[in-house]
C-alpha positions, 0 to 999 in steps of 0.5 A: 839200937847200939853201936856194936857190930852182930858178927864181930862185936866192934863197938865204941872207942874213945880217946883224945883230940890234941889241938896243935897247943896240945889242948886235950878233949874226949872223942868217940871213935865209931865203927863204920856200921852198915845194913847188910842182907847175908845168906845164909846157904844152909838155911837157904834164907837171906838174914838183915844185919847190922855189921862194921864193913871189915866183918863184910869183908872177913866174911866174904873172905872165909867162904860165907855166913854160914862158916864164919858163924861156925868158927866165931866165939859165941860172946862176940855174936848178938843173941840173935846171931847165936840163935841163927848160929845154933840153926846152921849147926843143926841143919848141917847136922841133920842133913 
């Protein structure tokens, strides 16, 4: 399992630790990734996700799962993001 949020993409960063003598050695910088249950209204189910804690709050923010699939960029969602992405498109299209 990879250390990349579903939703937003956030992954991995890396960058320096700097002691007081200014002695530099790599780091890694990981996101707060959390197990998270969403629901999606159109579809009426709950989805099981693994997500960084701001991509819980920008979607509580925007108004649900279901909007900010609609307005999220396809390469920043897993493929199994964008398969629930293109059923949400559907249902409220057929509906």
């Amino acid at each position: 399992m990879s250390r990349r949020c579903e939703l937003t993409g956030k992954g991995v960063l890396t960058g320096n630790n700097v002691s007081h003598a200014h002695n530099k050695t790599r780091r890694r910088y990981l996101p707060n990734l959390q197990n998270v249950s969403l629901l999606s209204e159109t579809l009426g189910i709950s989805i099981r996700v693994r997500v960084a804690t701001s991509a819980v709050r920008t979607v509580e923010h925007i108004g649900g799962l279901d909007t900010f699939l609609l307005k999220s960029r396809n390469i920043h969602l897993s493929p199994n993001m964008r398969r629930l992405k293109k059923r949400v498109k559907e249902a409220q299209s057929a509906a």
